[in-house]
VEXROTOR-259507 format. One record per atom (N, C-alpha, C): residue in three letters; x, y, z negated. Coordinates in steps of 0.1 Angstrom, whole numbers, plus 5000, padded with zeros to 4 digits. Each point is the difference from the previous one (the first is absolute). Layout:
<nodes>
ALAXYZ ...
</nodes>
This chain:
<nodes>
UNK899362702415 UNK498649995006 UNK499350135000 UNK499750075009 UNK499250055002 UNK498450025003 UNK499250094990 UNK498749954998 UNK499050175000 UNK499349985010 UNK499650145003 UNK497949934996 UNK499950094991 UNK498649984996 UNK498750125011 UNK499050005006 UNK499350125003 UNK498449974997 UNK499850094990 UNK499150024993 UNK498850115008 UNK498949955006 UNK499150085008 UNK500449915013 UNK499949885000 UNK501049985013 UNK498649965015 UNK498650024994 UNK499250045009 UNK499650125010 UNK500650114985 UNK499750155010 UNK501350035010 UNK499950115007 UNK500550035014 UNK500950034997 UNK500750044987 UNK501350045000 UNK501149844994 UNK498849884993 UNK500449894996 UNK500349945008 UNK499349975009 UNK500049925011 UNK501350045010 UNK499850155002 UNK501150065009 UNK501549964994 UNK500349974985 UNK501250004991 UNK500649865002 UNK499149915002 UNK499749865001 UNK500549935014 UNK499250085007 UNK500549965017 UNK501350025001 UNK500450144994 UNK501650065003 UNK501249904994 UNK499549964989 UNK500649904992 UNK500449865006 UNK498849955008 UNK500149845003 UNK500949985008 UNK500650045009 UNK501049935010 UNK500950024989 UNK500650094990 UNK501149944989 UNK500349904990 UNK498849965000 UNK499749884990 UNK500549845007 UNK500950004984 UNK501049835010 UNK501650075001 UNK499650165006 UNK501950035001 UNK499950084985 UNK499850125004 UNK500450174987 UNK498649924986 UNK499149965008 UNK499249994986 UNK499549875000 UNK500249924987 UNK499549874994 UNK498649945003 UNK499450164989 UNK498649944998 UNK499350135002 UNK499050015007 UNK499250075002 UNK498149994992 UNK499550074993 UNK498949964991 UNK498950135002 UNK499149945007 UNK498950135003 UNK498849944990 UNK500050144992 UNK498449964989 UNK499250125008 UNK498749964995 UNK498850075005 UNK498949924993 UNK499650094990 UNK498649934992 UNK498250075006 UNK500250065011 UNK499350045012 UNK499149915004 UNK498350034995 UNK498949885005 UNK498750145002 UNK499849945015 UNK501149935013 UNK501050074997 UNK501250005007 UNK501250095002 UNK499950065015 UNK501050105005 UNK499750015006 UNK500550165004 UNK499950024987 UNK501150155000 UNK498750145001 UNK501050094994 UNK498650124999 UNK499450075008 UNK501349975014 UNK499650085013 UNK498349905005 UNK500349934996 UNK499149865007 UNK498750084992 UNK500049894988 UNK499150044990 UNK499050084999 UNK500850134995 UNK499750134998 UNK500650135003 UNK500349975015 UNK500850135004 UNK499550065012 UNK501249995014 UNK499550075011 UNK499249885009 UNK500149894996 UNK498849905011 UNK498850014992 UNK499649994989 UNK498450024999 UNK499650125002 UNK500850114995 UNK499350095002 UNK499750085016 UNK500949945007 UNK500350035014 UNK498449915004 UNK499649894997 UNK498849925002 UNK498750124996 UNK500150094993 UNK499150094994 UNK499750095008 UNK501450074998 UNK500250095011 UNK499550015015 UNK500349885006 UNK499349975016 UNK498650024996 UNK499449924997 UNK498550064999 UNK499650114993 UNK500550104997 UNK500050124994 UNK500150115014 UNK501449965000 UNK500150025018 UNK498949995009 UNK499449875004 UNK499150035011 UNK498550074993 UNK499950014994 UNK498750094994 UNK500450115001 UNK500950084996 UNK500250125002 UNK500250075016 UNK500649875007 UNK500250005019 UNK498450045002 UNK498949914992 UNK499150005010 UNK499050134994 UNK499950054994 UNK499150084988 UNK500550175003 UNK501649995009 UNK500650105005 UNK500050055010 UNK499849855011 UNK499650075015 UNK498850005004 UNK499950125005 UNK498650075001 UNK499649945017 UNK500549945006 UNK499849895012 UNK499249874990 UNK499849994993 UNK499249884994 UNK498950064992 UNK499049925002 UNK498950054997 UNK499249894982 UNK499750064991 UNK498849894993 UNK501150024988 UNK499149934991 UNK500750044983 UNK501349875002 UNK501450024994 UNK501149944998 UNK499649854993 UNK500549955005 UNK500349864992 UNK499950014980 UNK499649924995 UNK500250004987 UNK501649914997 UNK500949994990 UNK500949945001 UNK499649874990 UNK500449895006 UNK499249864991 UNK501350024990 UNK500050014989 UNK501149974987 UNK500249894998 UNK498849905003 UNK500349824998 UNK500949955009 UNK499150065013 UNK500749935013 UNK502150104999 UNK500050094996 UNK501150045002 UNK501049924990 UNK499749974986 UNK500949974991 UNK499849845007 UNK499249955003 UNK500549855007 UNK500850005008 UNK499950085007 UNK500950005017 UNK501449994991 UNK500250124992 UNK501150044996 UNK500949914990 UNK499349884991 UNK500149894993 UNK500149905007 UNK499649955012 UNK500349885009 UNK501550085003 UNK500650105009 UNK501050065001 UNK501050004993 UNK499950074988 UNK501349984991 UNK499849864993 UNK499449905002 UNK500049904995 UNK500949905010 UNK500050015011 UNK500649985015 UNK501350054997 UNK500150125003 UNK502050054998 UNK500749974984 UNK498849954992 UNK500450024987 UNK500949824999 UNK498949935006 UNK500549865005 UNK501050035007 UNK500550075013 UNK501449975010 UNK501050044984 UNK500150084999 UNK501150084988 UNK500149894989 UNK499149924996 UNK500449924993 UNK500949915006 UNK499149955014 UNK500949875006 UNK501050045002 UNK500450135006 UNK501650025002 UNK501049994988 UNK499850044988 UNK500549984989 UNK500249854995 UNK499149935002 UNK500049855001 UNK500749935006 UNK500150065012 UNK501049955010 UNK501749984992 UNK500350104998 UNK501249994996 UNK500449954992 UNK499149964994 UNK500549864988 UNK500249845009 UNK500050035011 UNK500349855008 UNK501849974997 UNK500550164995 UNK501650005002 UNK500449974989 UNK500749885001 UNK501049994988 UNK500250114989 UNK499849994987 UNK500750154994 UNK498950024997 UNK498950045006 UNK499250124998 UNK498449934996 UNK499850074985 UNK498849974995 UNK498850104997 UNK498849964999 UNK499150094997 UNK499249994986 UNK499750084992 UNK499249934989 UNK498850074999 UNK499049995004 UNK498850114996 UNK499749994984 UNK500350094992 UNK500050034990 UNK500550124996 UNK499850064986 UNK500650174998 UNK501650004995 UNK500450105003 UNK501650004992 UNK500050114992 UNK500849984992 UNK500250144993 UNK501449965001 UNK501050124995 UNK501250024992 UNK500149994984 UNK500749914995 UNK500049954985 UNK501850014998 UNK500450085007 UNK501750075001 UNK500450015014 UNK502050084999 UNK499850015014 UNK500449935012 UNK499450025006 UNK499649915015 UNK499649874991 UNK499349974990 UNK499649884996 UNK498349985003 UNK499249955004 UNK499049985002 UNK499149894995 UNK499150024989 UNK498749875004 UNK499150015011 UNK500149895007 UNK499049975007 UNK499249884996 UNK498650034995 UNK499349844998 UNK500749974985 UNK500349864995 UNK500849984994 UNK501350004997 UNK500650035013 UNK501649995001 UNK500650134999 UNK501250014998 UNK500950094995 UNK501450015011 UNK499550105007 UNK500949975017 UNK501250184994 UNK501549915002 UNK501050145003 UNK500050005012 UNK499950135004 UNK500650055015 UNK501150075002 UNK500549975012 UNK501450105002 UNK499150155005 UNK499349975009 UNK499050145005 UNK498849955000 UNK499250134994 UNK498550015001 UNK499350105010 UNK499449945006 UNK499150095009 UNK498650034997 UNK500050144985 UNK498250025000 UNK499450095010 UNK498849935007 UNK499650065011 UNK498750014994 UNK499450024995 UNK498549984991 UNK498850105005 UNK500650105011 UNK498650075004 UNK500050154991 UNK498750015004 UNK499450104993 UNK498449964990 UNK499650144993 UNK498749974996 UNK499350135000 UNK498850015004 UNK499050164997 UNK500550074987 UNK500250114999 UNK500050094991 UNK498950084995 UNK499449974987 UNK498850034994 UNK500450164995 UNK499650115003 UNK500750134992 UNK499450004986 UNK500850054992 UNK499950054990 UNK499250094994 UNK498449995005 UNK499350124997 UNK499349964989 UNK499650084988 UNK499049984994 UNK498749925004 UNK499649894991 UNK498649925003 UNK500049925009 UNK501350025008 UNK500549835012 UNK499549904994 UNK500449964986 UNK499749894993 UNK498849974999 UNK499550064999 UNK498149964995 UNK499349975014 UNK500650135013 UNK499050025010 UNK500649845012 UNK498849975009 UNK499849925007 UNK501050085013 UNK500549925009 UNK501250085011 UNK500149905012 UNK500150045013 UNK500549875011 UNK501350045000 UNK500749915000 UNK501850025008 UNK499950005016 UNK500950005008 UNK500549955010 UNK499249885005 UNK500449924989 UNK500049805003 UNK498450014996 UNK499450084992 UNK498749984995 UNK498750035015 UNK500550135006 UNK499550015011 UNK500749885013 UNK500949945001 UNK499949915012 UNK499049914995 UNK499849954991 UNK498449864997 UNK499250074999 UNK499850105000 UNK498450074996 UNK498949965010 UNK499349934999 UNK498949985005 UNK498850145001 UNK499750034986 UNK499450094997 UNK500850194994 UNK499550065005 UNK500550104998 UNK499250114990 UNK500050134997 UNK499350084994 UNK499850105008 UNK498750055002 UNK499850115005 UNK501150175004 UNK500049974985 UNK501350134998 UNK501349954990 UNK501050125006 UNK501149934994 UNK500850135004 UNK500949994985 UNK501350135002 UNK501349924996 UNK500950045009 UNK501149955001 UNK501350054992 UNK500649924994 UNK501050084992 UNK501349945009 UNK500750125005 UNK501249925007 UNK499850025016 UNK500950065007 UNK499850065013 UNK501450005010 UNK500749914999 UNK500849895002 UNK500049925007 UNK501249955011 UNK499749905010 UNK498449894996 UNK500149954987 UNK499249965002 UNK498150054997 UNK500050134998 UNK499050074997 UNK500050025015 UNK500750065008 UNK499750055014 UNK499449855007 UNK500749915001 UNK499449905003 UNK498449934999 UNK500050024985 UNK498649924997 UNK498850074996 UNK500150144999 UNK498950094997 UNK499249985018 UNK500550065010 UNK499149925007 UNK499449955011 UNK500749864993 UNK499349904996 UNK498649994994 UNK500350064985 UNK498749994991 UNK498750115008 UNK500950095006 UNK498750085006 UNK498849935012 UNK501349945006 UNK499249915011 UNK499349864997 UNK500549984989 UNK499249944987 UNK498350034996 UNK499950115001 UNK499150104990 UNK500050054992 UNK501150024994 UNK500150074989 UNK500550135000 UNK499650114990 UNK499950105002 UNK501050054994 UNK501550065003 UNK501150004994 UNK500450154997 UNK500150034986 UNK500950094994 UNK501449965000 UNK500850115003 UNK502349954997 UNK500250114989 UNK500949914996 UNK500850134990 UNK501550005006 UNK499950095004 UNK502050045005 UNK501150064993 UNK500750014994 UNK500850104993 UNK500450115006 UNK500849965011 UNK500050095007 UNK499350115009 UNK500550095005 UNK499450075010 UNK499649925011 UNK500549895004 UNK499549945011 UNK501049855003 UNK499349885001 UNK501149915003 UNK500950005006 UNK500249854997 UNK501749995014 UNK501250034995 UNK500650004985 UNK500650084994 UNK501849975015 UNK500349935006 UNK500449955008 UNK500350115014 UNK498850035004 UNK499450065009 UNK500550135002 UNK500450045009 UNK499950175002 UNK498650054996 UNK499750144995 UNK498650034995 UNK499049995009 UNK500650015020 UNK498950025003 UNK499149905005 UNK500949884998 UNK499249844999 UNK499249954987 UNK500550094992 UNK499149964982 UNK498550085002 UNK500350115007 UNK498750145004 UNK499349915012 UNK500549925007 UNK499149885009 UNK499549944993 UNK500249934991 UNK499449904996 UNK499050014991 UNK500050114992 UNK498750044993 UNK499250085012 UNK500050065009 UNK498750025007 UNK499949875011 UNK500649934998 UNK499549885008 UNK499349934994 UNK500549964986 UNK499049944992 UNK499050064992 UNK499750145000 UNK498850054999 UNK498950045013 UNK500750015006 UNK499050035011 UNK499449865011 UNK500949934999 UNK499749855005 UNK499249894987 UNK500750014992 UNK499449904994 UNK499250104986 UNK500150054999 UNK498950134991 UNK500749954985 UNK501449974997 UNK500050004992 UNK500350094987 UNK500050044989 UNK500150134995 UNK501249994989 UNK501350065006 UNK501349994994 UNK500050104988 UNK500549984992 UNK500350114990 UNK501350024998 UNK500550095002 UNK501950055004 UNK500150054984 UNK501250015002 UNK500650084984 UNK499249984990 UNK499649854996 UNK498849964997 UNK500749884986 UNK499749994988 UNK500849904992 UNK498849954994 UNK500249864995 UNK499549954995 UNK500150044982 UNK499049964990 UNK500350064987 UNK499249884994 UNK498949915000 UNK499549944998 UNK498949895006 UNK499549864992 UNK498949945008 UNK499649944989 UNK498550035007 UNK499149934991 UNK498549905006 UNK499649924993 UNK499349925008 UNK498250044999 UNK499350055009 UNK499150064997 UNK498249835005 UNK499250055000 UNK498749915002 UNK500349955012 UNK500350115011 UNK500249995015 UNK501049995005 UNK501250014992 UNK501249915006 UNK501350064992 UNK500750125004 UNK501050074994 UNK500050194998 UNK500750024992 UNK500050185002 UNK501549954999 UNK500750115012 UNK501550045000 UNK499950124991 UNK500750084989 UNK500050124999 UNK501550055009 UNK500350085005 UNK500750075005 UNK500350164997 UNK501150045010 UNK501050164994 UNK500150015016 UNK498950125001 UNK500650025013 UNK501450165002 UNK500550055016 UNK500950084997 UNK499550124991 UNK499050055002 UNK499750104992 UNK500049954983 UNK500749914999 UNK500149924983 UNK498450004993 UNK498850035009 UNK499050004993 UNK499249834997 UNK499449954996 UNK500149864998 UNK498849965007 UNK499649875003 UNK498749965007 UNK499949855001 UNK499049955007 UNK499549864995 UNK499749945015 UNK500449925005 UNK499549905011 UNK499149884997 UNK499250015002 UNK499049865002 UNK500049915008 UNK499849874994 UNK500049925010 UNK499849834999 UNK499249925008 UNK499749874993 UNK501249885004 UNK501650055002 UNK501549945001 UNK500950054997 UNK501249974994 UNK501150074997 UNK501149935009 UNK500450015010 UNK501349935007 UNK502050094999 UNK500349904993 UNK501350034997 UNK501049935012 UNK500350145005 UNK500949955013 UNK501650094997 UNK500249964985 UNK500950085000 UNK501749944998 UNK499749865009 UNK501850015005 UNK500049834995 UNK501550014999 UNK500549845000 UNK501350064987 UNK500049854993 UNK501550054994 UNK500649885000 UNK501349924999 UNK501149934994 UNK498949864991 UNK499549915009 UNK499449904992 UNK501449894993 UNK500850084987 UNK500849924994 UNK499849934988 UNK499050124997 UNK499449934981 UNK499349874998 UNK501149954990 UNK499549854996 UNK501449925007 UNK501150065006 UNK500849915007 UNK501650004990 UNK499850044987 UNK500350024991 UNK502150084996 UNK500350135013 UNK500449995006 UNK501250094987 UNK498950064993 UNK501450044992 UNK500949894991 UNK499749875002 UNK500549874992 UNK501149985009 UNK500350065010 UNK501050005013 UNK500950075001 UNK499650104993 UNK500850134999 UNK499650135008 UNK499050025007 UNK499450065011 UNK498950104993 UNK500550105003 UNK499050104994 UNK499650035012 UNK498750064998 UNK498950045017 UNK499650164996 UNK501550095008 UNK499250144999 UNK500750035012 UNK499650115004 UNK500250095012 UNK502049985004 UNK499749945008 UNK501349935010 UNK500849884995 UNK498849934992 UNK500749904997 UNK500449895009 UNK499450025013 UNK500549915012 UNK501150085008 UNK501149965007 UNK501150085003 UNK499149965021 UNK500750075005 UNK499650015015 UNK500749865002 UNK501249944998 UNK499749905005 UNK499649864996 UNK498950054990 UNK499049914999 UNK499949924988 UNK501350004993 UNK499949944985 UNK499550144992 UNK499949914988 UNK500250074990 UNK500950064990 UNK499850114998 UNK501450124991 UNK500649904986 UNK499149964996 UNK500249954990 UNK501149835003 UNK499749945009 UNK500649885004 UNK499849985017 UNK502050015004 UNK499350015018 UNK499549835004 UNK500049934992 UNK499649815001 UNK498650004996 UNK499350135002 UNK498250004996 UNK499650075015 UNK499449965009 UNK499850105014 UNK498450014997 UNK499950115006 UNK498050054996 UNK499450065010 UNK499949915011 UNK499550095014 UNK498350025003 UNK499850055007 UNK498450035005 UNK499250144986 UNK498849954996 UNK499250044993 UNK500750044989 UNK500649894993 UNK500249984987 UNK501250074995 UNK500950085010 UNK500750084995 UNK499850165002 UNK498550035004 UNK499650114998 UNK500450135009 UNK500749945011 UNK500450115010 UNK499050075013 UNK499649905003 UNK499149975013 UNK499349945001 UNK499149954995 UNK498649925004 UNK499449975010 UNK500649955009 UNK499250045011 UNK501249805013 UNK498849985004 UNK500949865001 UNK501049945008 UNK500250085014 UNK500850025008 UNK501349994987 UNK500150154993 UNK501350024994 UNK500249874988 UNK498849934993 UNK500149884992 UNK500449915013 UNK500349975011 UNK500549895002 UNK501550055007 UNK500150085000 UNK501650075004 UNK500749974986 UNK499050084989 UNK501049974989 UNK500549844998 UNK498949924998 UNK500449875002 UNK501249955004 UNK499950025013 UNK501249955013 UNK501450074991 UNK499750134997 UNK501650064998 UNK499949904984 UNK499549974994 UNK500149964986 UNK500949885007 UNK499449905004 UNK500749905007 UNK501450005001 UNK500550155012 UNK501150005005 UNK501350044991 UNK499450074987 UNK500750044993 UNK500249894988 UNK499149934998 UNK500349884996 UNK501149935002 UNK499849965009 UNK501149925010 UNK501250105005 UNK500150104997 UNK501150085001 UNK500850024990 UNK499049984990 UNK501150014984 UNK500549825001 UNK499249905001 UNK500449935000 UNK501549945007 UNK500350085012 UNK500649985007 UNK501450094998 UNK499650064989 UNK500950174998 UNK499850105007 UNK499350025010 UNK499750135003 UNK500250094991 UNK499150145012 UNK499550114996 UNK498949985002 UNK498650044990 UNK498650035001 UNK499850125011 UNK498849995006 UNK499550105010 UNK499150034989 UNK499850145007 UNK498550134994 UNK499249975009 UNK498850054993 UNK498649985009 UNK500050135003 UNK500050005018 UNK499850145003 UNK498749965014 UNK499450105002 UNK498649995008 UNK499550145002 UNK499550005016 UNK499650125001 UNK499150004995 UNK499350154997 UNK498550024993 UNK499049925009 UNK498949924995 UNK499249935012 UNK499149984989 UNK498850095000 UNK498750004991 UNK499050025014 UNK498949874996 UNK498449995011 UNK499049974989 UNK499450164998 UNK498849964993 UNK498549965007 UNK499149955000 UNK499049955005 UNK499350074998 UNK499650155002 UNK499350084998 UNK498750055009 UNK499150034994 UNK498850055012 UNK499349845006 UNK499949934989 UNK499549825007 UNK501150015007 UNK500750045001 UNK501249905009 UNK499750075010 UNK499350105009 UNK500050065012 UNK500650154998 UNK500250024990 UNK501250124996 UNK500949994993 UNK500649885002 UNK501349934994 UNK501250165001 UNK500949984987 UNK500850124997 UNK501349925001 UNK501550015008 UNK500850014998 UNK500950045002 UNK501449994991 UNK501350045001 UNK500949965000 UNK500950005010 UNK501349955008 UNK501250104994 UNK500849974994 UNK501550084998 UNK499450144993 UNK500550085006 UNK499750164992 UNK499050095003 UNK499450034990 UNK499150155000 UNK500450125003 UNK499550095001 UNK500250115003 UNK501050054985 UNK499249964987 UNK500450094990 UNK501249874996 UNK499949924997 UNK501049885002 UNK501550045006 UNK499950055014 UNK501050045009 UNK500850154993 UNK499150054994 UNK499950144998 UNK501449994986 UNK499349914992 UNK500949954988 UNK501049945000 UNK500549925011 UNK501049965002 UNK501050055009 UNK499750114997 UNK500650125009 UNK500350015018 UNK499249885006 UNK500150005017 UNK499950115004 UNK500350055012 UNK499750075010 UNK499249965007 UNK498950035001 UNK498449935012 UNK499450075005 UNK499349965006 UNK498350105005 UNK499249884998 UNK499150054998 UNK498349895000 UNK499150085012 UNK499949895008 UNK498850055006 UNK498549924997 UNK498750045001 UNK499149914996 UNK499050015011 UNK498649905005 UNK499149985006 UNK499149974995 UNK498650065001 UNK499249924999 UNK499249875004 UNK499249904994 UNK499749945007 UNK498950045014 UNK499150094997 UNK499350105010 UNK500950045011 UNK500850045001 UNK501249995010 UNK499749925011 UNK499949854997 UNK499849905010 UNK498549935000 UNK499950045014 UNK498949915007 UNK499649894994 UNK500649924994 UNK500349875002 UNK499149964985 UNK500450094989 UNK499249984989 UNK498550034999 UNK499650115011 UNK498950055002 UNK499049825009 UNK501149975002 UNK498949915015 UNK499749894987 UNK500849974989 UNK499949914991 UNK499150054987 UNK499750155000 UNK498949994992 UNK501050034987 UNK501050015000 UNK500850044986 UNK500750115001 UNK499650175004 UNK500850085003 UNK500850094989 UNK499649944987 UNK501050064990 UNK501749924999 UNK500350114991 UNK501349954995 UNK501450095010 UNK501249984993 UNK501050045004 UNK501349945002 UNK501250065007 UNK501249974996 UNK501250084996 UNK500949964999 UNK501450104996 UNK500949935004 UNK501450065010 UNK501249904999 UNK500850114995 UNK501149934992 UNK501150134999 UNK500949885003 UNK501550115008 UNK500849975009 UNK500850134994 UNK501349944998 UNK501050084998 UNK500550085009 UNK501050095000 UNK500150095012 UNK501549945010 UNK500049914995 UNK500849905013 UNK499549935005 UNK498349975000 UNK499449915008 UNK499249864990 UNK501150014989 UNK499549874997 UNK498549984990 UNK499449905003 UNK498749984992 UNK500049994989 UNK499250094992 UNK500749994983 UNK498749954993 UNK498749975007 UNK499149954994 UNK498650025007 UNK498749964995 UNK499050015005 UNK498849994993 UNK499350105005 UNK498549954987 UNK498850005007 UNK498749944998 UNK499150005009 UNK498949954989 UNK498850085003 UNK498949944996 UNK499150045008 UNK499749915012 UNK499049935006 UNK499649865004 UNK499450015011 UNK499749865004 UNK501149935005 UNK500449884996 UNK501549905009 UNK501250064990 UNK499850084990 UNK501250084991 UNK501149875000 UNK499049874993 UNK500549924995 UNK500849955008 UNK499649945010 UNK500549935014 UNK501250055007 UNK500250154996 UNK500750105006 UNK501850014993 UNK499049954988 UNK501350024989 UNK501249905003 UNK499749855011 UNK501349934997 UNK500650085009 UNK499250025014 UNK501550115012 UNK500750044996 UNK499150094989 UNK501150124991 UNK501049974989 UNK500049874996 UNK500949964994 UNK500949985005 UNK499849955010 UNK501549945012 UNK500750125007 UNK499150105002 UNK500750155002 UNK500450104987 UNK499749934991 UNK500650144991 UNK501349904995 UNK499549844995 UNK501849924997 UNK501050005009 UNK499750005012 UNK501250015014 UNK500150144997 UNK499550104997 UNK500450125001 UNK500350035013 UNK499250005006 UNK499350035013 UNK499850145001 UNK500650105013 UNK499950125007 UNK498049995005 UNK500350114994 UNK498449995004 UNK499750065018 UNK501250045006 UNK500150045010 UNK500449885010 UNK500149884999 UNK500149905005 UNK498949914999 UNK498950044995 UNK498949924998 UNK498950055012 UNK499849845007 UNK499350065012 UNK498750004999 UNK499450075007 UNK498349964999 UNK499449875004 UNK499749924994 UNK499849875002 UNK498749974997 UNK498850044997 UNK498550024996 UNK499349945010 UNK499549985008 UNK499049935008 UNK498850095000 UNK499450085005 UNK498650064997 UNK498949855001 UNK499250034996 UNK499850094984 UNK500349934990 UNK500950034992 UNK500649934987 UNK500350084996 UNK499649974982 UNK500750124990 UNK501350024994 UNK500849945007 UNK501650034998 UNK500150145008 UNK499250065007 UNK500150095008 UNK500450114990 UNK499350004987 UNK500550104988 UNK501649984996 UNK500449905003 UNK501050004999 UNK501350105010 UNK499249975014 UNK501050035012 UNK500050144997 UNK498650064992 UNK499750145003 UNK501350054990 UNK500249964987 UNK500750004994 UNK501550005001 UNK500649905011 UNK501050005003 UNK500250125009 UNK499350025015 UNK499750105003 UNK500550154996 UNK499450064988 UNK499750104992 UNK501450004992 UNK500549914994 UNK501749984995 UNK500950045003 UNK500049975019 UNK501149995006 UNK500350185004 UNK498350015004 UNK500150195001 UNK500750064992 UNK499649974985 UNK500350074989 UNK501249985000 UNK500649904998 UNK501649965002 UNK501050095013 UNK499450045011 UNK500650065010 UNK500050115001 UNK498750064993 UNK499750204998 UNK500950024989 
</nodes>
């Protein structure tokens, strides 16, 4: 008898491990057992990920649309924080409900149970769930992620919003410095501007995007200073916090290593996600949790009958790739089961940050310039601005840029963009960089006026370079 347990079996990589699984149940697997002690449930994407905050985001968005085009006349909208966290709470309360019913659903199948309650590991592949004491042949921990609080002196004492603290915030603070400059710092700083609040960043680096070719990281700090006035500190570290009458002091090290103090009545920590495994009691399993202890195809180093896809094994965060991992957890399941060979998780590069409110969304398709450069290709990059085209001008969003590099046989080796539609832009370019698509076969297909036209310009400019 075969008995496959999945733990997290609400979130997107649970659910995705679950689906993959059910048409085997009855033949290759027995018993199928999804816990989730999730109230509501609903998964993190839902909860506290890219749908609420995307809910934020839109109205962040149109305040900035309208406070920017100088065709509109009279002081901008104020943004209702009540009215937005409701909208955004009826919403993920709505998808939060489908994702459960779908998980529900599949308990109509012979085999297959659900227990809402917590599991740990009490040995290996042995689990409590609730009272009971369940062996499994395979375990699926799919558990997510959680915010990462840094390690700075006086964290503990001082008052902070996370991530999840700003999607409910009703009320906000006047001022606020940001520790953390990070998909999700680019994202929700602002936000908070178009909020009201008056925002200090701390960056470590010379400039974000660590991702990014430099001259899309050098976009994004004068976009977000000169658009949204916010005031970045580069080469900039954190050294301490303390809680003062009026709200917080950062102390800081800036590059010249001389020291200094930010003020401010918020402290928001936007500094990342990590492996929500603690408490699932995993070294009783035999599983130690350090740098690769998930193998690519999706189990674990320590036992390949433990699979750990999405969040929770620390690769990619990001949910597209939690519900791929899923699916492959599934297939390799049922491939050991069957005697197979396991498959690797392989994926082209495909990062969309939600940057600039979302009307200067940043991303990246396949390879960079410096990416290409290290993996020793033969390329050219050509790039455009978005000023280039008409078309951003008529829309009132004339910043931003792009880049394609294309190898010197034609083929598309990647794409980067931060402007308006980046996002939107990014699945074409998926489908042309995985087909490995001649960029000289790609026809002008744009419609005036449409902003794919940065694209055509792009393909355009490749094909020259490719022929001179």
């Amino acid at each position: 008898m075969t008995h496959v347990v999945v733990v997290g079996a609400y979130g997107s990589a649970g659910v995705a491990a679950a689906e993959g699984l059910l048409d085997a149940v009855g033949e290759e697997i027995d018993r199928l057992t999804l816990v989730d002690d999730g109230e509501p449930g609903g998964g993190l994407c839902i909860l506290r990920g890219c749908m609420p905050s995307k809910e934020l985001l839109s109205a962040a968005e149109h305040r900035y649309q309208a406070r920017h085009d100088d065709r509109l006349v009279g002081d901008p909208p104020e943004m209702d924080l009540e009215r937005i966290v409701a909208t955004k709470d009826e919403h993920v309360s709505n998808f939060a409900s489908h994702r459960r019913g779908a998980v529900h659903e599949m308990t109509e199948r012979d085999g297959v149970e659900f227990r809402h309650e917590r599991a740990e590991f009490v040995g290996e592949r042995t689990l409590r769930v609730g009272n009971d004491r369940i062996e499994a042949d395979y375990v699926v921990v799919a558990t997510g992620s959680e915010p990462v609080v840094p390690d700075i002196p006086g964290m503990g004492e001082a008052d902070f919003y996370t991530s999840a603290d700003v999607l409910d915030a009703t009320d906000l603070p006047d001022s606020g410095v940001v520790v953390g400059f990070g998909f999700v710092g680019l994202e929700l700083v602002p936000y908070l501007v178009e909020a009201g609040v008056d925002v200090t960043v701390v960056e470590h680096d010379e400039r974000p995007l660590d991702e990014a070719d430099p001259a899309f990281g050098e976009e994004i700090l004068s976009l977000y200073r000169e658009e949204f006035g916010v005031d970045v500190l580069t080469e900039t570290y954190e050294k301490r916090v303390e809680s003062t009458d009026e709200g917080v002091r950062l102390h800081v090290e800036g590059p010249d290593g001389d020291p200094s103090a930010v003020d401010a009545e918020g402290l928001f920590c936007f500094t990342g996600r990590r492996p929500n495994v603690g408490g699932l009691g995993l070294e009783r399993a035999g599983l130690s949790v350090e740098s690769g202890w998930v193998t690519a195809a999706m189990h674990a180093a320590d036992d390949p009958r433990v699979f750990v896809p999405g969040d929770a094994n620390g690769k990619e965060p990001i949910l597209h790739v939690a519900k791929e991992h899923g699916y492959l957890a599934a297939e390799n399941i049922l491939a050991d089961v069957r005697g197979g060979t396991l498959e690797p998780y392989e994926n082209v590069h495909h990062h969309v940050v939600f940057s600039g409110a979302g009307v200067y969304p940043y991303a990246r398709v396949g390879h960079s310039e410096a990416s290409a450069t290290a993996a020793g290709l033969d390329h050219v990059a050509v790039h455009r601005e978005a000023s280039d085209d008409g078309v951003f001008k008529t829309k009132a969003v004339p910043r931003g840029r792009a880049t394609l590099v294309v190898a010197t046989d034609g083929t598309v080796l990647g794409y980067q963009g931060l402007h308006y539609h980046a996002d939107v832009m990014a699945k074409t370019m998926q489908v042309v960089v995985e087909r490995g698509m001649d960029v000289r076969t790609l026809p002008d297909r744009a419609y005036h006026p449409t902003t794919p036209e940065i694209l055509d310009g792009l393909f355009r400019a490749a094909t020259a370079e490719i022929r001179d």
